[in-house]
C-alpha positions in Angstrom: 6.0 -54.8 64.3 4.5 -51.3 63.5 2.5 -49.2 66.5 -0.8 -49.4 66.1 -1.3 -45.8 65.8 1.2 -46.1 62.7 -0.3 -48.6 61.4 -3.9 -47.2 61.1 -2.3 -43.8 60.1 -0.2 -45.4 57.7 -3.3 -47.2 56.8 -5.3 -43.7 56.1 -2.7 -42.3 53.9 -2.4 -45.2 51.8 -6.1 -45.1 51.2 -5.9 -41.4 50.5 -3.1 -41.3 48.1 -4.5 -43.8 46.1 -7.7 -41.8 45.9 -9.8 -43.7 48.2 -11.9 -42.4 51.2 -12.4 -43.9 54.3 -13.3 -42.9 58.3 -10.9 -42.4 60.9 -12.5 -43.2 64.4 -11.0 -42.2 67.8 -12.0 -43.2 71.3 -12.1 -40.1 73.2 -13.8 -40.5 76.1 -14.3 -43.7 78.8 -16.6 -44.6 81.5 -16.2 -47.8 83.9 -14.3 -50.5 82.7 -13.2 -50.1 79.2 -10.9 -52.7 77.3 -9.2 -49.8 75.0 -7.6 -46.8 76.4 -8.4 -43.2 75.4 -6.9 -42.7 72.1 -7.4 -45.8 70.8 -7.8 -45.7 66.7 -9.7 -47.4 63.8 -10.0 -46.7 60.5 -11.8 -48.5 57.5 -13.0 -47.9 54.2 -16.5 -48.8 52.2 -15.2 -52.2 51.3 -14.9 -53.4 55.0 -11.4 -53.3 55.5 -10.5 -52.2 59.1 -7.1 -51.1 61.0 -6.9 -50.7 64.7 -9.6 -51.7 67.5 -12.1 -49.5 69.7 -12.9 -52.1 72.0 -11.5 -55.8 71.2 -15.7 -56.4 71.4 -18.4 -55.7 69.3 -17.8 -52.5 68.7 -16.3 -52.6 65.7 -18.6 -54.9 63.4 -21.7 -52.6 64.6 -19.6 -48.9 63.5 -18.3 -50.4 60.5 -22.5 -51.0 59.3 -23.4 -47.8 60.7 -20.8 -46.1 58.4 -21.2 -47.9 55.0 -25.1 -48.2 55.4 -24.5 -44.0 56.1 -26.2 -43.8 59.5 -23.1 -42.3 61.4 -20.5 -39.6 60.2 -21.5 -39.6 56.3 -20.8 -36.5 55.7 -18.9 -34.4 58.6 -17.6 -35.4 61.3 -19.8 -37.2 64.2 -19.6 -37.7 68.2 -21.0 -41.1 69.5 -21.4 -43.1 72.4 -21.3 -46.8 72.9 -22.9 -48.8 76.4 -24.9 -46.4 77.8 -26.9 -48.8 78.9 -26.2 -52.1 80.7 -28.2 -54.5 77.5 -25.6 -52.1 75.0 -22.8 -52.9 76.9 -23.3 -57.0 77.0 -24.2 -56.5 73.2 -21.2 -54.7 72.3 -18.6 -56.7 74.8 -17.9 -53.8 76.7 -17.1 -55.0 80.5 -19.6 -54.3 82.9 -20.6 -50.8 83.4 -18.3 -49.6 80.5 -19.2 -46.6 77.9 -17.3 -45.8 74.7 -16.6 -42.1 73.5 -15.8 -42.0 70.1 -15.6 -39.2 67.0 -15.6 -40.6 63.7 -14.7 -38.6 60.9 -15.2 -39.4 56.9 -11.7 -38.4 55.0 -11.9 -37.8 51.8 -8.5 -38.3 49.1 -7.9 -33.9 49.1 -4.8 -32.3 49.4 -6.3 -30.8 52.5 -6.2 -34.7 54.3 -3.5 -35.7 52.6 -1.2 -33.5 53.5 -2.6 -34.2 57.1 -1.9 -37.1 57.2 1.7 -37.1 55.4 2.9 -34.9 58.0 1.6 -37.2 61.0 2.9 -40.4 59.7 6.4 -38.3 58.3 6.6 -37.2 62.2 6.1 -40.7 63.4 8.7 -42.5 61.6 11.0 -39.6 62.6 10.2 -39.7 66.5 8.9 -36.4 66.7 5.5 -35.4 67.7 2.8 -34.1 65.4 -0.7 -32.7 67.0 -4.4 -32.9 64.6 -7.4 -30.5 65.9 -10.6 -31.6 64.8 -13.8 -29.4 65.4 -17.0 -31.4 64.4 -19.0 -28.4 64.6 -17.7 -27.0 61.4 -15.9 -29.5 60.1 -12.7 -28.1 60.6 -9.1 -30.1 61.2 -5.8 -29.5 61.0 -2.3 -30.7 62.0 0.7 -29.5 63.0 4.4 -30.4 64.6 4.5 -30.0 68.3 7.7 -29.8 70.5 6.4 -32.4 73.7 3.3 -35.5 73.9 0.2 -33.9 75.3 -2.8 -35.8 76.5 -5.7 -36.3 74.5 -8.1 -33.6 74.8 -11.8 -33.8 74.2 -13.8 -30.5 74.6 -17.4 -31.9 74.9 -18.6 -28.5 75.0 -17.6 -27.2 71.7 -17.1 -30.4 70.0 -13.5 -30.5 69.5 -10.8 -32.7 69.2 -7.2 -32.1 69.8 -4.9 -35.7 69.9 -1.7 -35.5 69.8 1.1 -38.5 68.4 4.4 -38.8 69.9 7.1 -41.6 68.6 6.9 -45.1 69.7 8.6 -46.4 72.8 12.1 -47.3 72.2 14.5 -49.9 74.3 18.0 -49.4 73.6 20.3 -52.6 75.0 23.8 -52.9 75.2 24.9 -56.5 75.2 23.3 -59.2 73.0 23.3 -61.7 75.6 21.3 -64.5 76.9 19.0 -62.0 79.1 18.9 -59.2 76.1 17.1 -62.3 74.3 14.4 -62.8 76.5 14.0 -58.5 77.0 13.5 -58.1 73.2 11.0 -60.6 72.8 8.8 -59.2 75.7 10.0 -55.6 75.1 8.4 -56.4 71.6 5.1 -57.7 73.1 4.7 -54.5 74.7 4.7 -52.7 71.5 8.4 -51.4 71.8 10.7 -50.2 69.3 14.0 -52.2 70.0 17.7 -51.9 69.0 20.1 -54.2 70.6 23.9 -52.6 70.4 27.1 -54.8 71.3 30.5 -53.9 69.6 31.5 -57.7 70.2 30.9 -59.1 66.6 30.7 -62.5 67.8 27.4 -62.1 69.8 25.4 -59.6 67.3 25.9 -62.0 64.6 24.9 -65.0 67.0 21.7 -62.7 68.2 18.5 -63.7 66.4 15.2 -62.1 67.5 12.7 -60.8 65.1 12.3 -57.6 64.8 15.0 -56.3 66.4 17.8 -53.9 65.4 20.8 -54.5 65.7 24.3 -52.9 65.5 27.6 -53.5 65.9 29.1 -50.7 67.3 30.5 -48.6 70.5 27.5 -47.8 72.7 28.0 -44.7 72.9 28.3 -43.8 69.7 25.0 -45.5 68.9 23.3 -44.2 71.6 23.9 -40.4 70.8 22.8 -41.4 67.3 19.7 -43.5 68.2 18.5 -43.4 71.8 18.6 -39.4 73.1 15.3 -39.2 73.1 12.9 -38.8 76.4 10.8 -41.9 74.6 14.0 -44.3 74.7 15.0 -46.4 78.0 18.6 -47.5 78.1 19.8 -50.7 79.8 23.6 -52.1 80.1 23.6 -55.9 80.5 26.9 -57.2 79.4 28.4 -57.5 82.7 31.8 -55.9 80.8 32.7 -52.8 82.6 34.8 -51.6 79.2 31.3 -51.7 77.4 29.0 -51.0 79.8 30.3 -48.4 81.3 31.0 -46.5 77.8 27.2 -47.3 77.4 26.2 -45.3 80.6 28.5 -41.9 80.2 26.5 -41.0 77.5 23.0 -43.0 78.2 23.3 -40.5 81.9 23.5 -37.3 79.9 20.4 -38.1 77.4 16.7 -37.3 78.1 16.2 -40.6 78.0 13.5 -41.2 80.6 15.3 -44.9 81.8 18.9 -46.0 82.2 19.7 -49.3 84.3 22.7 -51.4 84.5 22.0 -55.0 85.5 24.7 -56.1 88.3 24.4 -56.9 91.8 24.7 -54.4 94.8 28.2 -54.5 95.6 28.6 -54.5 91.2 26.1 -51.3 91.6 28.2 -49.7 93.9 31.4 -49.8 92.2 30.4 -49.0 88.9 28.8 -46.0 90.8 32.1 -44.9 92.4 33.6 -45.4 88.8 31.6 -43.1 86.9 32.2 -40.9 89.6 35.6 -40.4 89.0 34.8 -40.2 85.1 33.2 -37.0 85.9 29.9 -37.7 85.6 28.2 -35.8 87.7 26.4 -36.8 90.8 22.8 -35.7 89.9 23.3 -37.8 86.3 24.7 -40.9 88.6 21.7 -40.6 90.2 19.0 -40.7 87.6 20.8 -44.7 87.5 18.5 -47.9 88.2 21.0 -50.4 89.6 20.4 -52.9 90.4 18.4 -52.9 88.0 14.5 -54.2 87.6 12.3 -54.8 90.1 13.1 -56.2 93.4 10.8 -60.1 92.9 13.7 -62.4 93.5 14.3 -62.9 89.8 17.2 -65.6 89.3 16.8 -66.8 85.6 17.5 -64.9 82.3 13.6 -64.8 81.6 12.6 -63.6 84.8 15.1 -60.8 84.8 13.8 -59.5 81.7 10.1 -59.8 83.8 11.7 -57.6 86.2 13.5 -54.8 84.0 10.7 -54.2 82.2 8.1 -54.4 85.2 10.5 -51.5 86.2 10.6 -49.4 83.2 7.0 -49.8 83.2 6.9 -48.0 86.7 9.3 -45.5 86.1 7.6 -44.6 82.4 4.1 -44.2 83.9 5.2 -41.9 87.1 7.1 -39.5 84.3 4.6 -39.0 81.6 5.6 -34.9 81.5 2.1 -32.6 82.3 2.4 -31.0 78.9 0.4 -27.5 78.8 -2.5 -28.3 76.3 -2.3 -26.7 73.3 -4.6 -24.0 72.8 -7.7 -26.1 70.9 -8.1 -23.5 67.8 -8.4 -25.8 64.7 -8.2 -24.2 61.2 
């Protein structure tokens, strides 16, 4: 399974490259209830085919005949808004009181968009971050690599557009065990990128989930070559010490923004004292979630995976990093 952003990006370059145009819309801008996020992305071409969502509603049968019949962004770029009023909202499915931001920009198959759009999706499947300024008042757009995730910006005032695209969410597991099963599936559902690592050949070949990766070698090792990244959360769950614990000398130095080790207290507390005395230091020890998950009484493989990624969830939303905006100069 792709990210949706990579798959309507993806989407846009094959379109360019083989010399087609299309319309790239964002949603920039909510009001009230909404049922897609800020950020959100669609694109489609004359013949009606359409990536991504706006709104899960309406939305998106109404832009797509406001494009091809040429009443909306035909030419340059174009600002619109969807629900203003409480009769557009029930037409378009938008929940009550909701409004719709969106720019919508025509792309045409140049070496100007194209090479856009090459560096953006290149960026993506590398797990860096890659920036595009748009300014609708003269048409002007560009895109660039960027060192940190920013949040969308959308100056109303002068019409611009400055969204940047950082790499998908990745869940790195050691252990392919009964709970790592019921983790990948849901991780999965949640649009994450997951590798499952156990060095015991036995249970990788024996580990069958769609979609997953999976290798068979020393967590570590894989970890410092897949999972360093501040988008990756790390979890232990073999219950071996020998593994585990090789896992979490290196998962406790990354800039990954999660590291858990499932275990109970008294387990927690030991393996603590342990890494101790590896010479980890205390601060790294401390950036450890063990137990690990969320405290709901979870007893059975599936509900454990409910509560490790209810945590991650937590943790991931209280450390988005306030990135400085980029200054919003396209060119």
């Amino acid at each position: 399974m792709q990210a949706v952003d990579q798959q309507v990006l993806g989407q846009v370059l094959n379109w360019l490259n083989s010399g087609e145009a299309c319309w790239l819309a964002t949603v920039v801008q909510t009001w009230g209830s909404s049922p897609r996020p800020v950020g959100s992305l669609l694109t489609c071409n004359r013949a009606g085919v359409v990536v991504g969502s706006l709104s899960g509603g309406c939305v998106e049968e109404d832009l797509l005949e406001k494009l091809i019949q040429g009443e909306l962004a035909a030419k340059s770029p174009q600002f619109f808004k969807y629900g203003q009023t409480a009769e557009d909202s029930e037409k378009f499915g938008l929940p009550c009181g909701g409004q719709l931001d969106i720019v919508v920009e025509p792309l045409h198959p140049s070496a100007h968009y194209k090479s856009q759009f090459e560096l953006l999706n290149r960026a993506l499947t590398e797990r860096r971050c890659a920036q595009r300024s748009v300014r609708l008042s003269d048409n002007r757009s560009s895109a660039i690599e960027v060192p940190a995730h920013a949040p969308l910006l959308w100056d109303a005032a002068n019409q611009q557009l400055v969204h940047t695209y950082g790499p998908r969410y990745h869940l790195f597991v050691i252990g392919a065990g009964m709970v790592s099963q019921y983790l990948s599936e849901m991780a999965q559902m949640l649009d994450y990128d997951v590798t499952v690592c156990d060095p015991r050949s036995e249970f990788i070949e024996a580990f069958a989930v769609p979609g997953v990766h999976t290798i068979n070698d020393m967590p570590d090792d894989a970890i410092r070559a897949h999972a360093s990244d501040p988008a990756s959360a790390i979890v232990a769950l073999t219950h071996d010490p020998r593994i585990d614990d090789m896992g979490l000398m290196e998962a406790l130095t990354t800039e990954a923004f999660y590291v858990g080790a499932m275990g109970s207290t008294r387990t927690s507390a030991n393996r603590r004292a342990r890494l101790l005395a590896l010479d980890i230091k205390e601060s790294e020890v401390d950036k450890l979630h063990a137990p690990i998950g969320l405290a709901i009484g979870s007893k059975t493989p599936p509900e454990i995976a409910i509560a490790i990624l209810a945590e991650i969830t937590a943790v991931r939303k209280s450390c988005i990093p306030e990135v400085a905006q980029v200054a919003a100069t396209a060119h």
